[in-house]
C-alpha positions as CSV (number, residue, x, y, z in Angstrom):
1,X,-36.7,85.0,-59.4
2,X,-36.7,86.5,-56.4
3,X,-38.3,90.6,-56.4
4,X,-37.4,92.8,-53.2
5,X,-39.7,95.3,-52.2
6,X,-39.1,98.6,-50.1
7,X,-42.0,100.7,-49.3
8,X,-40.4,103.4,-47.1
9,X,-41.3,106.6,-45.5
10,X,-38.6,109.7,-45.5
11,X,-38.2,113.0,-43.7
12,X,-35.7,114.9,-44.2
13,X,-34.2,118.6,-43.5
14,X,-32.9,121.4,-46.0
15,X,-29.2,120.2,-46.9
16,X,-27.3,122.9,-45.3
17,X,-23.7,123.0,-45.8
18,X,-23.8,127.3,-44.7
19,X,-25.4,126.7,-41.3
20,X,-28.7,128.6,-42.3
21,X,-31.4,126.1,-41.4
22,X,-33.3,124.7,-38.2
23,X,-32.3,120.6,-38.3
24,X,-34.5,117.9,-36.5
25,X,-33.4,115.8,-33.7
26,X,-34.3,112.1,-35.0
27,X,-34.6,110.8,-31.7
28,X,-37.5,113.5,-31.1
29,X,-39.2,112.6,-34.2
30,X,-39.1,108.6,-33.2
31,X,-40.4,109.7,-29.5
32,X,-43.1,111.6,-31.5
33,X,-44.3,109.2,-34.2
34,X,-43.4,106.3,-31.4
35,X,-41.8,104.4,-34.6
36,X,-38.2,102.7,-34.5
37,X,-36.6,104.2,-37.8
38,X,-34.7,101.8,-40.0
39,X,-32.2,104.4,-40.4
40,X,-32.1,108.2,-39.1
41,X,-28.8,111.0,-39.1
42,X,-28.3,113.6,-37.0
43,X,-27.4,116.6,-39.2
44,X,-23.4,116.4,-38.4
45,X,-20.8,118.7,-40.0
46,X,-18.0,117.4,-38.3
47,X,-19.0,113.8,-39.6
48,X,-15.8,112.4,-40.8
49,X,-17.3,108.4,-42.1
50,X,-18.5,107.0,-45.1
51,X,-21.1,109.8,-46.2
52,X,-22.4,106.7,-48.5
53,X,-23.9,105.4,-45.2
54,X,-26.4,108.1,-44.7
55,X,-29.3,109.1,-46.3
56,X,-29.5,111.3,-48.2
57,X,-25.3,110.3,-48.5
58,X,-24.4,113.8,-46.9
59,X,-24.0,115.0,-43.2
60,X,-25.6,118.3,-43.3
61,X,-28.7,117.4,-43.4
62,X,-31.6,115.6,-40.7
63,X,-33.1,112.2,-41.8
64,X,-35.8,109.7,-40.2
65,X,-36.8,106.7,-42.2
66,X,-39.8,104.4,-41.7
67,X,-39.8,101.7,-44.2
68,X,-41.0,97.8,-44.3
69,X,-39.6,94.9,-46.6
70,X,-41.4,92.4,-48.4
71,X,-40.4,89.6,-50.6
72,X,-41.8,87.9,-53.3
73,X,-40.9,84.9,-55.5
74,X,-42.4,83.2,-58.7
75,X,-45.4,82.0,-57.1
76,X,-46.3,85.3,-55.5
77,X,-47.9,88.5,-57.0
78,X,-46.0,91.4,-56.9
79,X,-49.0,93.3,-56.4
80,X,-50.1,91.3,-53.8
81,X,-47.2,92.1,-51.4
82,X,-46.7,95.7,-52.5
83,X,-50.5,95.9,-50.9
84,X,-49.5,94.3,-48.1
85,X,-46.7,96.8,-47.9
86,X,-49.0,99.3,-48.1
87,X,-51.7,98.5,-45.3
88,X,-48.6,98.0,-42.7
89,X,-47.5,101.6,-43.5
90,X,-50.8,103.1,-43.5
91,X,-51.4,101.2,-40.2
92,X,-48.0,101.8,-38.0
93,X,-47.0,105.2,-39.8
94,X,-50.0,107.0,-41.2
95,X,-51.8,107.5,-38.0
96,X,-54.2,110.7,-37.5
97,X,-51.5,111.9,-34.4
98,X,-48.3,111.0,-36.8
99,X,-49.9,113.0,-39.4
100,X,-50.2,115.6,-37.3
101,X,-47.0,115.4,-35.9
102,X,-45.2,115.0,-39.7
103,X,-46.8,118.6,-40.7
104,X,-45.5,119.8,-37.9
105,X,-41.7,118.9,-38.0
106,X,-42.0,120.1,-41.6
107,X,-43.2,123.5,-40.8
108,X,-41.0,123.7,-37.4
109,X,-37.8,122.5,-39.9
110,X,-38.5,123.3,-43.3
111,X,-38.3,119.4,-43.9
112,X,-39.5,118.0,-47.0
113,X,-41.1,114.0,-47.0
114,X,-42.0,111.6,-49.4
115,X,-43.1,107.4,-49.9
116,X,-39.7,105.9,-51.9
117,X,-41.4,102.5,-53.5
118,X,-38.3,100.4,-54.0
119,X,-38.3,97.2,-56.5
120,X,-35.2,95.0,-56.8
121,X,-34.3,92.1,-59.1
122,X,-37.3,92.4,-61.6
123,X,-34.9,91.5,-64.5
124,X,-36.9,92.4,-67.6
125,X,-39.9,91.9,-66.7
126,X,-42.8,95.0,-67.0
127,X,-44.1,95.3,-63.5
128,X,-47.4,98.3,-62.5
129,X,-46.9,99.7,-59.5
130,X,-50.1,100.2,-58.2
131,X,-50.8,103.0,-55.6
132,X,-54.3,102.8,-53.7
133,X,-55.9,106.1,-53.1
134,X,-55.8,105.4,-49.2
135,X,-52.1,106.0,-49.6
136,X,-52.2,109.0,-52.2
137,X,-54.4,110.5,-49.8
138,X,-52.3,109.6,-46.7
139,X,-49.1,111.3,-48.8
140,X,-51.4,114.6,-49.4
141,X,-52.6,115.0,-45.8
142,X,-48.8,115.2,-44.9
143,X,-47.8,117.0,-48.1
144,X,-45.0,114.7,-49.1
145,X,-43.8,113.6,-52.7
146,X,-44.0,109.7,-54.1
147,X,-40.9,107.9,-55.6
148,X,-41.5,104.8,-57.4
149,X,-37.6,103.2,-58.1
150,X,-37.7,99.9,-60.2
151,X,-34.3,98.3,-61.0
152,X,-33.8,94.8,-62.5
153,X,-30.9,93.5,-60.4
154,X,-30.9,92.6,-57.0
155,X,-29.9,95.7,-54.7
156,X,-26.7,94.0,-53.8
157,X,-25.9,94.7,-57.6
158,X,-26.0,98.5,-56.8
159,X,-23.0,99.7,-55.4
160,X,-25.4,103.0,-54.3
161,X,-27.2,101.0,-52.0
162,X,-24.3,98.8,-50.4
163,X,-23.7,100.6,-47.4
164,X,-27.1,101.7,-46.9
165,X,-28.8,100.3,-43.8
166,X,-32.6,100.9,-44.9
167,X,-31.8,97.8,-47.6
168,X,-30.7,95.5,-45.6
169,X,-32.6,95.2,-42.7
C-alpha cells in the first residue's frame, strides 16, 4: 500500500463576495517569503473557470500555498516521512524573516493561515499523526490553525481534490 503525504502551508484572505476587504497579491507574498507556491489565486470576481480549481474553491478570496509531498510504501514508516515533511517546512518556510513577513500580510489583510497535514490511501489502517513541538511552536509564532485530514483512499478517489493543483504536484 502506497500512503501519500501533504504537509502544506495556507494563507488565505477573508472570502469577500460584497467587496469589503483588503486582498493580497500572491505574487507579493512569493517575492516576500522568496517561496514558489504550489498553487496561489488572485482574489477574482470576474473569474468565470472551474471554481473547483482554486483553493479555497471560490474566486473572492486571496490564496498562497507552500506545501511538500512525500510518499511512503510498506517498508517505510509513516512517521518517518511525515518528520521529514516536517523539517523541510520548518527549514524553507518557517524562517525568522517569513515569520515575520506571514504576521504581517495577516494584519495588513485580515488573512487567516494554517498547516493542512494531508494523508491519502491509509485504507483501514489507525495511523498517529505526530506533531513535534518545533512545528506547534512555528504555527503559534505566526498565529495559524493546524488541519490534520486522513482519508483511506488514494486522493485520486476524491473527486474534491481532482482538479486541485496542490495534489498533484
Amino acid at each position: 500500500m502506497t500512503v501519500k503525504i501533504f504537509v502544506s502551508f495556507h494563507i488565505e484572505s477573508t472570502f469577500d463576495p460584497d467587496f469589503k476587504y483588503k486582498h493580497f497579491d500572491p505574487e507579493k507574498v512569493t517575492k516576500l517569503l522568496n517561496i514558489i507556491p504550489v498553487q496561489s489565486q488572485i482574489f477574482d470576481p470576474s473569474f468565470s473557470g472551474n471554481t473547483l480549481e482554486k483553493i479555497p474553491k471560490n474566486n473572492y478570496t486571496s490564496s498562497w500555498i507552500y506545501s511538500v509531498k512525500g510518499i511512503c510504501d510498506e517498508d517505510e514508516s509513516f512517521d518517518i516521512v511525515l518528520q521529514e515533511l516536517y523539517k523541510e517546512t520548518i527549514v524553507s518556510l518557517f524562517t525568522e524573516n517569513n515569520k515575520h513577513h506571514i504576521r504581517k500580510i495577516m494584519n495588513d489583510y485580515d488573512a487567516c493561515c494554517f498547516l493542512r497535514i494531508s494523508s491519502f490511501g491509509l485504507g483501514d489502517y489507525i495511523t498517529v499523526t505526530r506533531i513535534p513541538t518545533e512545528v506547534l511552536k512555528c504555527v503559534k509564532d505566526v498565529s495559524a490553525k493546524v488541519e490534520v485530514l486522513t482519508h483511506s483512499k488514494d486522493v485520486e478517489y476524491y473527486n474534491i481534490y481532482r482538479a486541485q493543483k496542490l495534489y498533484h504536484k
